[in-house]
N, C-alpha and C positions, 0 to 999 in steps of 0.2 A: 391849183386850178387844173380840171381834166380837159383836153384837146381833142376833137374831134379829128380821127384818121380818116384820109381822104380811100374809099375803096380799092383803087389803084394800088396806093401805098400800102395798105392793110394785105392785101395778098402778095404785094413783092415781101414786105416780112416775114409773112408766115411761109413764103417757101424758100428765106434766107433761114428760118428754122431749121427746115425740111432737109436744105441743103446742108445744113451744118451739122446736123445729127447724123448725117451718114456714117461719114469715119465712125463715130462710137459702133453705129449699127451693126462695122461690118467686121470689128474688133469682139463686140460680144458674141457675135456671129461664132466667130471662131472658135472663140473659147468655149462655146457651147458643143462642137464636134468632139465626136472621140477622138483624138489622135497617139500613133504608136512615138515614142520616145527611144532616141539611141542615149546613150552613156557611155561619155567616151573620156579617157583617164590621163591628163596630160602629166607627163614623171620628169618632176622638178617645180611641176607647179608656173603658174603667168604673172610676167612681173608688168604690172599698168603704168606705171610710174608716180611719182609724185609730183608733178606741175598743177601750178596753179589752173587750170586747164583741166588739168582730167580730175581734178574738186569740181571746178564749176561743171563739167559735162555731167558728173554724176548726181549734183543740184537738180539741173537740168532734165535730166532722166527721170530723177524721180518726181517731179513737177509733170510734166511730161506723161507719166503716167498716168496720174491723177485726170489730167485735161481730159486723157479721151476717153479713161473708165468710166468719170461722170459727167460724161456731154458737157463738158463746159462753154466749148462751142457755141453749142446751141442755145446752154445757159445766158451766153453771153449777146446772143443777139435778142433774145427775149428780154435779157435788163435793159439792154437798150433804147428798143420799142415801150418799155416803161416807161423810162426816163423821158422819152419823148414825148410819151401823153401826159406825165406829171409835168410839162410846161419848159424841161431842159432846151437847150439851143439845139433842136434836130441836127444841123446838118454837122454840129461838134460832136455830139454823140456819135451820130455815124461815122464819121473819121476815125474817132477814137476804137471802134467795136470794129471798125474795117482794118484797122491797125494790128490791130489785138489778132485778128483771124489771121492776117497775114503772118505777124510772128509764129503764131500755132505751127500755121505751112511749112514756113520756113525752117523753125526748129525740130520738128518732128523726124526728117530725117537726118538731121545735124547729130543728135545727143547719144545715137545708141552707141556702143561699142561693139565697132563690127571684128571679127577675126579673119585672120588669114584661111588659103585653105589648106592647112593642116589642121587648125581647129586649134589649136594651144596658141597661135602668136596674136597679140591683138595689132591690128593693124593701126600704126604709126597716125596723127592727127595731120590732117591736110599734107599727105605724101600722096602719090598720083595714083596707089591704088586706093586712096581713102577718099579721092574726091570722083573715081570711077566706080563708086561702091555707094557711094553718096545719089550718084546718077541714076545708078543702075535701079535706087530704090523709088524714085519719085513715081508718084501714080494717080489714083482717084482720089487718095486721101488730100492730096495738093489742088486736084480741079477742083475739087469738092468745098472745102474753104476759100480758096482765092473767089471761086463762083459765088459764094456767101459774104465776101467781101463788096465783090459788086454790088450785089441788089441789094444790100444793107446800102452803101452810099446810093444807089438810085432811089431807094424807098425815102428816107432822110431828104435828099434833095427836094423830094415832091412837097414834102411839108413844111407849112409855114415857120419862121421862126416867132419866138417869142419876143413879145414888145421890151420886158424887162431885161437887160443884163445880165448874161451869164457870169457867176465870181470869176475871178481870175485863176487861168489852170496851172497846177504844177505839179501835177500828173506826172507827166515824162522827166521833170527833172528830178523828183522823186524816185523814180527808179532806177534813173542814171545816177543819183546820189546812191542809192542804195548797192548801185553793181562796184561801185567805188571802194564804198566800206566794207564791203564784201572780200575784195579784194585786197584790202589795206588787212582784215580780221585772217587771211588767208596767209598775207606775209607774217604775222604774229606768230601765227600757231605753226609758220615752219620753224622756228625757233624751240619751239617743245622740246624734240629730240633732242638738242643739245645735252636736256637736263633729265628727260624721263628717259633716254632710252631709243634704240629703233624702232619699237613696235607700236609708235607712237604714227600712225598715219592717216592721213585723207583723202588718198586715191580715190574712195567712193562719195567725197563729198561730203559738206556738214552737216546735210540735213538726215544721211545715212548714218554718221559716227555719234551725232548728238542725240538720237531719238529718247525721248523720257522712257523710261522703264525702269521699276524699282526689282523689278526680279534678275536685272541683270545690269548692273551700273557697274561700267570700267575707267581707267584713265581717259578715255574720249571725252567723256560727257562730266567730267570733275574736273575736267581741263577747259572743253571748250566753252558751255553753257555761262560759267561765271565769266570769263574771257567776254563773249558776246553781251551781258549784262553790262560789267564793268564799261565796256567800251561805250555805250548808247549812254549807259546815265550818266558817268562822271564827266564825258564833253557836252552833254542836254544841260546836266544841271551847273556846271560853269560856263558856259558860251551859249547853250542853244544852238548848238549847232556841231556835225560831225565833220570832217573833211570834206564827205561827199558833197553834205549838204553847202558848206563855203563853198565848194568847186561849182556848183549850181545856183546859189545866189538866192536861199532857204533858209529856212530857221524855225524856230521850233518856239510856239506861243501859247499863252493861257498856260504857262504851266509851271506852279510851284514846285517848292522840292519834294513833297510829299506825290505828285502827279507825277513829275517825272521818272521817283522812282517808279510806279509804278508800271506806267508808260514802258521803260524798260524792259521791266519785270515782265509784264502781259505779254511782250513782243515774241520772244524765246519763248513761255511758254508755249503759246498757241501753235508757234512754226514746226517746235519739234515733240510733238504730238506725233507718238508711234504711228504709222501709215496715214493715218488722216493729216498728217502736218501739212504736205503741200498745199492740199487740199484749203485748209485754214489760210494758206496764202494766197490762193488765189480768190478766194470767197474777201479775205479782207481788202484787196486790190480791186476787186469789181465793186465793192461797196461804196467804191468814191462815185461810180456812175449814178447812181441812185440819190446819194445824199444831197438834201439842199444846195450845202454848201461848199460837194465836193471833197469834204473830210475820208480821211480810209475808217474803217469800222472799230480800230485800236484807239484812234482817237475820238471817235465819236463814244466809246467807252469812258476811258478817260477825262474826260475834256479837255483833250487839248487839239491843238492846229498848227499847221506847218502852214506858211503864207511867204511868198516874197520879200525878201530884206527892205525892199523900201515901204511893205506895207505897214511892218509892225510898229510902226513909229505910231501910228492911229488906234492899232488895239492896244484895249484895255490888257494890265496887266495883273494877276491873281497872285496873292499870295498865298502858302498853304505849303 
């Protein structure tokens, strides 16, 4: 059922667009100018480290990148204002897209790795020059989405909710599940080295070391890929459920053994998809604003669902 947008609301959205499409505007901007390049030769080389930490920042980074090359942004306020007219609970949408904007902000200056100024040391994670560097960067890109955080919940606010019931969300425990096993797949694979070797590393993250490519596959992606596999099916298809998802009070429905594999399988595929992967994650994570039933886009492939522990007692369950 399509909902009529009250005029008011209709233009606070379209200039929570407006507003949200900057950063990207002011990013292609750039890269659009000639500019002169120094090269400069650091002798010994920079060591990043290995913490679980500068994995996840360089996750991050590259998600990160993806966000503001393809206006996700503003992607993101426009799925919103969808979901709003296809009948979704306005004012939950808007929270969730006001959320969404807010982390952008947030994380944008968090992920880069800044250096010292010799140019070779990278500067230390939340040491006092990293969080005066951190400062130092904030700017239009932060007024610019926090700005589109508001008039996304003012616009939201102004419209009706719907009479029928929104499903139940677990959205956010989903991704709190997911930073979980992220982090449990993280502990794992510092264990590698023990067995392959030093040169075994993910200072730059998994979605950096894993990316599919058959013209150049290394111990990374022979290592990590079936590691991520293994991890998601063999606990889906005996428990239905990952640590994260037990930490969260989640589970994993409608799905045989035949789905889960695949489930699995699809997941890693899509993620580490040479440059486009982040990309594919965050297209699959906005998918749940749009869907009926709130499914992410892997599942609604698949057919399966992740729901609340006390709900699946009421779904049906599939064999296969």
């Amino acid at each position: 059922m399509n909902h009529r947008l009250p005029r008011t609301a209709l233009l606070t959205w379209a200039a929570a667009v407006a507003v949200a499409a900057f950063p990207t505007w002011r990013e292609w901007r750039f890269l659009a100018q000639p500019a002169e390049y120094e090269l400069q030769v650091c002798l010994g080389g920079m060591s990043w480290g290995t913490s679980p930490l500068t994995s996840l920042r360089g996750d991050l980074g590259q998600v990160m990148a993806n966000v503001m090359a393809w206006a996700v942004p503003a992607a993101l306020v426009l799925v919103g204002l969808l979901a709003c007219l296809g009948g979704r609970d306005a004012r939950r949408v808007g929270r969730w897209t006001a959320v969404l904007l807010i982390l952008v902000a947030v994380a944008k200056p968090l992920v880069p790795s800044y250096m010292s100024d010799d140019g070779c040391s990278p500067i230390p994670l939340f040491s006092a020059e990293w969080f005066g560097t951190v400062l130092g960067v904030l700017g239009e890109d932060q007024i610019c989405l926090l700005g589109a955080a508001v008039l996304v919940l003012w616009a939201s606010a102004a419209m009706e909710r719907p009479a029928a019931p929104s499903p139940a969300g677990v959205a956010w425990r989903r991704a709190v599940a997911l930073l979980a096993d992220y982090a449990i797949i993280l502990v794992v694979l510092t264990l590698v080295p023990l067995f392959a070797g030093e040169d075994f590393h993910l200072d730059h993250g998994l979605l950096n070391r894993a990316s599919l490519s058959l013209d150049d596959v290394d111990l990374e992606q022979l290592v990590i890929l079936p590691t991520v596999f293994l991890y998601f099916w063999g606990q889906h298809a005996l428990w239905g459920r990952t640590p994260g998802k037990r930490l969260m009070g989640i589970h994993l429905v409608h799905a045989g053994t035949a789905r889960t594999a695949l489930r699995a399988l699809l997941f890693p595929l899509l993620v580490f998809v040479p440059v486009h992967g982040p990309l594919v994650l965050i297209v699959d994570g906005a998918w749940a604003l749009l869907d009926p039933e709130g499914r992410m886009l892997h599942d609604r492939l698949t057919g399966t669902e992740v729901a609340l522990l006390f709900q699946q007692r009421a779904l049906p369950k599939l064999d296969g």
